[in-house]
C-alpha positions as CSV (number, residue, x, y, z in Angstrom):
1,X,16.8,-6.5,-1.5
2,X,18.4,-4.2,-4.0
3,X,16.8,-0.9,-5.3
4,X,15.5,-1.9,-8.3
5,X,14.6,-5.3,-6.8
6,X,12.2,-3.7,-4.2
7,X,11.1,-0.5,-6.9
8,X,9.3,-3.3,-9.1
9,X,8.0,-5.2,-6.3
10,X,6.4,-2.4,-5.4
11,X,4.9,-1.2,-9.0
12,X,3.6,-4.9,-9.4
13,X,1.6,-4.8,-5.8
14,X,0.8,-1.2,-6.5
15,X,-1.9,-2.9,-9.7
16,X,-3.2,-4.0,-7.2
17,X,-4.7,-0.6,-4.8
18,X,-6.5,1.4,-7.8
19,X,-6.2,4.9,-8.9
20,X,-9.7,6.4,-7.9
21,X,-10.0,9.5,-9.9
22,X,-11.9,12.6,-7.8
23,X,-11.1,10.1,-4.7
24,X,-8.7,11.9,-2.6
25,X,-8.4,9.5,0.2
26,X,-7.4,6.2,-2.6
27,X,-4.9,8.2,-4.0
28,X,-3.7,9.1,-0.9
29,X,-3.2,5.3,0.0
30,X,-1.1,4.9,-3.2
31,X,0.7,7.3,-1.9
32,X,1.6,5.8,1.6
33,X,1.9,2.0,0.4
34,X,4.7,3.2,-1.6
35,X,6.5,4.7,1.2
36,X,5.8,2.4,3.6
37,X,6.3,-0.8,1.7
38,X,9.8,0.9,0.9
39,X,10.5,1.0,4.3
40,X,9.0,-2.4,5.4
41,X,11.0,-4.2,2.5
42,X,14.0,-2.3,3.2
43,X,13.9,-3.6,7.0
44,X,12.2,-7.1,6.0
45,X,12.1,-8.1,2.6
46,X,9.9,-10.9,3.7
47,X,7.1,-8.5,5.3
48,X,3.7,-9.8,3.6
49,X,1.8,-6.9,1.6
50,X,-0.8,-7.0,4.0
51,X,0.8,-5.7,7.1
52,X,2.0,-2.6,4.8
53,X,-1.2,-2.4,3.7
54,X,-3.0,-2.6,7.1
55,X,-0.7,0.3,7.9
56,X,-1.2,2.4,5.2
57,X,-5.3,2.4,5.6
58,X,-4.8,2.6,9.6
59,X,-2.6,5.8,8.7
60,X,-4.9,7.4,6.6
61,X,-8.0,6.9,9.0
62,X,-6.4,8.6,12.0
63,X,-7.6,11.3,9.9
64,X,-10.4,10.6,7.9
65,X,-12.0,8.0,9.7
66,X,-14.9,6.9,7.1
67,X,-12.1,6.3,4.6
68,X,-13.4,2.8,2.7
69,X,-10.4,1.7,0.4
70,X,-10.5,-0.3,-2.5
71,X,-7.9,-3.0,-3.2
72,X,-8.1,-6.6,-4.6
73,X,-8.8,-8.8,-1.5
74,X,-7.4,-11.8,-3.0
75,X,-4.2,-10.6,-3.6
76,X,-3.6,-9.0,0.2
77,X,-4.7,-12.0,1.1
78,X,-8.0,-10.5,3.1
């Protein structure tokens, strides 16, 4: 998948994890989808959303445990 390919893939998914302002933790989850869908896509450019998504929220609650992200279910697909 080229660069540019993969940079709007991302931008489109990314409408769908919200900007929270004051809420740390959802920014933060922004933040490492970004990275980590990079990454995934670069590796698999079939890799569903979901898995990255998965990751991303696992990631963040090694840390802050009670972390309760918000997202649009129906397009994750959860």
């Amino acid at each position: 998948m080229k660069r540019d390919e993969m940079r709007k893939k991302i931008n489109e998914e990314l409408k769908h994890i919200p900007r929270v302002k004051g809420l740390f933790d959802q920014n933060m989850l922004r933040t490492y989808y970004n990275g980590m869908r990079a990454h995934d896509l670069s590796v698999n450019p079939a890799c569903p959303a979901k898995e990255t998504l998965m990751s991303a929220i696992e990631a963040i609650r090694k840390n802050h445990p009670n972390f309760s992200p918000i997202y649009d279910r129906d397009f994750f697909h959860i």
